[in-house]
Phi, psi and omega in degrees: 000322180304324188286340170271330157298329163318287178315307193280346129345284169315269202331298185328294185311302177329262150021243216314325184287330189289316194253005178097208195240035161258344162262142156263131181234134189265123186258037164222137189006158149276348165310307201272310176319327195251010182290148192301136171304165166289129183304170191265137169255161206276182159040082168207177139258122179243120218256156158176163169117229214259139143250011187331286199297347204052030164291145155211151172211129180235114159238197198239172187193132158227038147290152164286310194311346213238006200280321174297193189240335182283314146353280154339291182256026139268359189274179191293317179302319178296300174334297193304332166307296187313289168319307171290332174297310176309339205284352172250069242318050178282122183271112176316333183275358170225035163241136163318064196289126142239142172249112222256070188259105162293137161270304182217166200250067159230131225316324190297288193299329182297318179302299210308324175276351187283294197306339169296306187287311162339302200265353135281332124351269196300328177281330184295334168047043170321199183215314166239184128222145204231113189272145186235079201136156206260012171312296164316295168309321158283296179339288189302315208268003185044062174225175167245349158349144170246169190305339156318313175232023175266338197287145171102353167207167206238136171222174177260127184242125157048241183252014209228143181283138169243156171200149175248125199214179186289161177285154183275348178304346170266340166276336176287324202263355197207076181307320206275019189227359185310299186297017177273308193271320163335306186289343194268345194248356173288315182301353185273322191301304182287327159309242268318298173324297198284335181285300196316312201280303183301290171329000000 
């Protein structure tokens, strides 16, 4: 192997004097270069942002590509995320993203996202949260609901106001559920308002 690494080294080099600094030549194993990335792991919560504002927001992800949190919110979703918070002016950089990376819906993994999410919950201590799906929205609402009849209304988890809403992978494919999710983030907006004015 050494002797073909050796080779394939030569070539490389060869490449850059001809064609300049579009090629990078990597000065590591071809072992290491072609190893397969770290599987992504399932059935976790991965917490990251803020607690400035006293915003949290949890959705589920079973992408690989969606599993970090900068990853995320370069994705088609996160961008989408993004927007929606701004559209009430709310900053993704002062909210609390937990991230729900699923493996499978079977009762051992559902406990597992449950007891994470709970137990960050309590340390991060919002003041709201806001589910974008209904993976989330059962845990807090202790339901079994799809997002039709957890949305649209506020409930209390521990000290923190909750509300529910579409996911955004579902707002990419069902543009016509945008204004649903508008109207949930206006009601979020006006808690937001009104908890700030008592303060």
């Amino acid at each position: 192997m050494t002797i073909i690494n050796d080779q394939v080294q030569q070539f490389l080099e060869q490449e850059i004097e001809l064609y300049g600094d579009d090629f990078v030549v990597s000065r590591e194993p071809l072992s290491t270069a072609l190893r397969p990335p770290a599987p992504v792991q399932k059935n976790t919560v991965i917490c990251s942002g803020s607690v400035e504002s006293g915003i949290a927001v949890a959705l589920d992800t079973t992408r690989p590509e969606e599993s970090e949190p900068d990853a995320f919110w370069n994705s088609e979703n996160g961008e989408l995320l993004s927007k929606i918070l701004a559209s009430v002016d709310f900053d993704r950089n002062k909210v609390l993203l937990f991230l729900l990376v699923k493996g499978d819906d079977t009762p051992q993994s559902v406990a597992s996202i449950t007891s994470q999410l709970i137990e960050r919950l309590q340390t991060a201590n919002p003041a709201f949260i806001l589910c974008f799906g209904k993976t989330a929205g059962q845990i807090l609402y202790k339901s079994r609901d799809d997002v039709d009849n957890m949305r649209g209304k506020v409930q209390d988890y521990n000290s923190a106001h909750v509300i529910v809403t579409h996911h955004p992978a579902i707002l990419i494919n069902n543009s016509r559920l945008k204004r649903e999710t508008w109207e949930d983030m206006k009601m979020l907006q006006r808690l937001y308002n009104n908890r700030t004015q008592v303060n």
